[in-house]
N, C-alpha and C positions, 0 to 999 in steps of 0.2 A: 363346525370343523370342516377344515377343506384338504385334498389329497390332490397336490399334483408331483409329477415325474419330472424329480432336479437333472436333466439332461444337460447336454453341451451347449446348448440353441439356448436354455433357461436364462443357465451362467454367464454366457457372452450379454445377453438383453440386460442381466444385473446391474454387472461388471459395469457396462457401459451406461447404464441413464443416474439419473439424479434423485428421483423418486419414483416408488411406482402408487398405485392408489388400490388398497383394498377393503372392499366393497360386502357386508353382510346384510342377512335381513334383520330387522328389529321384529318384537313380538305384534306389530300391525303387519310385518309385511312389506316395509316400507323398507329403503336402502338408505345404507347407514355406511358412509363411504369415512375410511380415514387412509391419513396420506402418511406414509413412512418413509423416513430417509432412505438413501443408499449409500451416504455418505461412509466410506470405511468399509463398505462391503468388501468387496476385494481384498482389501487386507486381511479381514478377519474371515474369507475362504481360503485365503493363497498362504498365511500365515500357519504359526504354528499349534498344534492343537492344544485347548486347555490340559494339564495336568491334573486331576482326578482328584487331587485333594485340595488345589486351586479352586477346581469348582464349588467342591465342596463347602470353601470358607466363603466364597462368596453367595453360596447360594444360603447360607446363615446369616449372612450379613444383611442381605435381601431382608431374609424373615423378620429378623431385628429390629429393622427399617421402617417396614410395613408393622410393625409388635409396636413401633412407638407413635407411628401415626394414628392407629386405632386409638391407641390409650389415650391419646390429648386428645382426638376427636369426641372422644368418649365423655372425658371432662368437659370439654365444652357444650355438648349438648345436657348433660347433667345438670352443670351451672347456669344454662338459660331454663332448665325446668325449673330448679328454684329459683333465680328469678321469677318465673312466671306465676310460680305458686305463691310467692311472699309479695308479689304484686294483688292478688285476688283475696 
C-alpha cells in the first residue's frame, strides 16, 4: 500500500503523460514494476462523478465476473484432476 498527496503538480504530470510505471516489492524483495495506462485519465478526473448506485451495479457486476471466472477455473482444474486420477 502506497500514500501519496493528489496535488495540482500530481494532476498536471497525469493529465499530461501516457503511462506511468508503478513499481512494488514482491515477497524476495525484488521490484515488481507494472505499467498503467493514462489513457482517459483526464476525462475520468475532469468528468462527472459516478452516481452511488451506478457504482454500485458495477461494482456487482465486477463480483459476478470475477464469481464466473473462479467457477470455470474451478472446473477446470477439477477436470484435469480426474483426468490425472483415471490416468493412474
Amino acid at each position: 500500500m502506497a500514500e501519496v498527496q493528489l496535488d495540482d503538480n500530481l494532476v498536471a504530470l497525469l493529465k499530461s503523460g501516457g503511462k506511468m510505471t508503478i513499481t512494488s516489492s514482491n515477497f524476495q524483495n525484488k521490484p515488481n514494476p507494472v505499467e498503467v495506462t493514462l489513457n482517459g485519465f483526464s476525462a475520468a478526473y475532469d468528468g462527472a462523478p459516478l452516481k452511488q448506485d451506478e457504482l454500485v451495479a458495477k461494482q456487482r457486476e465486477l463480483q459476478e465476473e470475477l464469481r464466473k471466472k473462479a467457477e470455470e477455473q474451478r472446473k477446470k482444474l477439477q477436470e484435469e484432476q480426474d483426468k490425472a486420477k483415471a490416468a493412474n
